[in-house]
C-alpha positions in Angstrom: -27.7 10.1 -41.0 -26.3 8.0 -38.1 -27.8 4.9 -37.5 -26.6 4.3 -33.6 -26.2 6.9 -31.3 -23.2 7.5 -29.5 -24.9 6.3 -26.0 -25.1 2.4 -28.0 -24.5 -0.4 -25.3 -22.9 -2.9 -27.2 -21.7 -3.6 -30.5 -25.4 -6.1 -30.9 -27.2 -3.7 -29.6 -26.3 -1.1 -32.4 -26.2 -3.8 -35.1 -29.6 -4.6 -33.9 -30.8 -1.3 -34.1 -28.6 -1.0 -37.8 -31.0 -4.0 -39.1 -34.0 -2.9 -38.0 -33.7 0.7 -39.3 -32.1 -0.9 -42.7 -35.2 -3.2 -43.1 -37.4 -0.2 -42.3 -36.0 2.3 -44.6 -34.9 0.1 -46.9 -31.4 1.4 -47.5 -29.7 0.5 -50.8 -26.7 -1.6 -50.1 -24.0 1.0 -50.4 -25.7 3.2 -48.1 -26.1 0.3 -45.8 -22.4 0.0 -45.9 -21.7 3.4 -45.5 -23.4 3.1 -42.5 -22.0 -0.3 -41.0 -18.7 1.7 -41.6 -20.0 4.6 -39.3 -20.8 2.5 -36.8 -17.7 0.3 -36.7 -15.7 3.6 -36.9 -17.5 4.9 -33.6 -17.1 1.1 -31.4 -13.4 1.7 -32.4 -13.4 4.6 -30.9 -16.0 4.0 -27.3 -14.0 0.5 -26.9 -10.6 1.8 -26.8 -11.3 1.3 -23.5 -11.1 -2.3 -23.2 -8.0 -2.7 -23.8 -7.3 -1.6 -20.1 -9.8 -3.9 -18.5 -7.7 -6.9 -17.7 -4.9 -4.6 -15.8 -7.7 -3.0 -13.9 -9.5 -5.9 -13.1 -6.3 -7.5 -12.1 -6.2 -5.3 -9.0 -10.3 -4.4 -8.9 -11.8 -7.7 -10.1 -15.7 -6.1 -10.2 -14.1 -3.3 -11.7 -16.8 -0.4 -13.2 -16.3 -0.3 -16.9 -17.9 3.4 -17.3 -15.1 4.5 -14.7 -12.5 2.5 -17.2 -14.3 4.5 -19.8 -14.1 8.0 -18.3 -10.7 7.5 -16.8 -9.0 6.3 -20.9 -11.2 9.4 -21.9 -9.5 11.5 -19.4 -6.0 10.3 -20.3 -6.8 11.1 -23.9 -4.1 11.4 -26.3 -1.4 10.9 -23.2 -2.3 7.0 -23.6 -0.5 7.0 -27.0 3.0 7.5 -25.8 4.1 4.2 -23.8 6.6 6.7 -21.4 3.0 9.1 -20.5 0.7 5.9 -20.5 3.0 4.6 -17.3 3.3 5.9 -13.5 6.2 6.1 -11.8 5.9 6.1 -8.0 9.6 6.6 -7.1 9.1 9.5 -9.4 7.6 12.8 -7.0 7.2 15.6 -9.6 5.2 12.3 -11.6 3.0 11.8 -8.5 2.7 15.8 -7.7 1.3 15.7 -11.6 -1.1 13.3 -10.7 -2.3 14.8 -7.2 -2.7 18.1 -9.5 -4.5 16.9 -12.3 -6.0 13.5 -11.8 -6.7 13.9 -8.0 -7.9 17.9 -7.7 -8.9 18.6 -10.6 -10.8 15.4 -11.9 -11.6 14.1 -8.2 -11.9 17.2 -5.9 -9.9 15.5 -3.4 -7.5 17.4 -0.9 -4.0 17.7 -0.7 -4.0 15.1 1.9 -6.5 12.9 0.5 -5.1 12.8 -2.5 -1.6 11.3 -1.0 -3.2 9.1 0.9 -5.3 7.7 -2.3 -2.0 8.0 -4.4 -0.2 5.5 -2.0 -2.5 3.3 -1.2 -2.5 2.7 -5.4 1.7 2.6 -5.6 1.5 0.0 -2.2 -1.0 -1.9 -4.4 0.6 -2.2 -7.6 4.2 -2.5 -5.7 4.9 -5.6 -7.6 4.0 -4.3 -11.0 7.3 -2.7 -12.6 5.3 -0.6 -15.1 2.0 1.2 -13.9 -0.6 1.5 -16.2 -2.0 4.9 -15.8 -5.7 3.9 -16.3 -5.0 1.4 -13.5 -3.5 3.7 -11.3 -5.9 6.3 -11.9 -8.6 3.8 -10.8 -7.3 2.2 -8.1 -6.7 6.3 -6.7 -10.0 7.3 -7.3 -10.9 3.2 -5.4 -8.9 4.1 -2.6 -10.5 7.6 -2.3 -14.2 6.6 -2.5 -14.4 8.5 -5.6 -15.7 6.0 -8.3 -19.0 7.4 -8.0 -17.9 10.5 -9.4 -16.9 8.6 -13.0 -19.6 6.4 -13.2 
């Protein structure tokens, strides 16, 4: 039995929902803990996202956080490794991986639109030695007038 659905705002809105359905059903207290455990175990897991909001808002300051969301979900397991969590933009075959994947196949953008979107985001984050992904990804799908496609 889950307590909060996977669709739960916040962590207050879940905990909310956690007392009101522990006071209702009356859970005994190590089923009550087995369930504060569930929940705690699936914010871990739909706030990993956060992690990337202050190096996206540094370049998008009203930045969407379901687009954060979508893009980390995206990335995945490649967000693990610190080399495949980075762009490189003087790197081509790293920016023909991104117009492939992230840009085509994710955004449905066109060749050209795609390299347009793809250096507007490298001009933008010039300054910044190492690229977050999640920020690059954003600032792409920004620059192609494709956020509304991860929200």
């Amino acid at each position: 039995m889950h307590i909060c659905d996977e669709r739960a705002a916040s962590f207050s809105t879940c905990m909310v929902e956690f007392a009101a359905k522990a006071v209702k059903l009356k859970l005994s207290q190590e089923e009550a803990q087995q369930q504060n455990h569930i929940v705690g175990d699936i914010l871990m897991a739909s706030d990993k996202y956060l992690k990337y909001m202050d190096g996206v808002k540094e370049y998008a300051p009203g930045a969407d956080e379901t687009a954060v969301q979508k893009i980390v979900a995206y990335c995945g397991i490649a967000l693990q490794s610190r080399d495949a969590s980075l762009v490189s933009c003087s790197d081509q075959t790293e920016l023909d991986r991104v117009r492939k994947g992230w840009c085509t196949k994710k955004l449905n953008l066109s060749a050209a639109e795609a390299d347009a979107a793809i250096a507007k985001a490298c001009e933008k984050m010039k300054g910044d030695r190492q690229k977050s992904r999640v920020t690059f990804y954003y600032l792409v799908a920004e620059a192609s007038g494709t956020l509304g496609k991860l929200s």
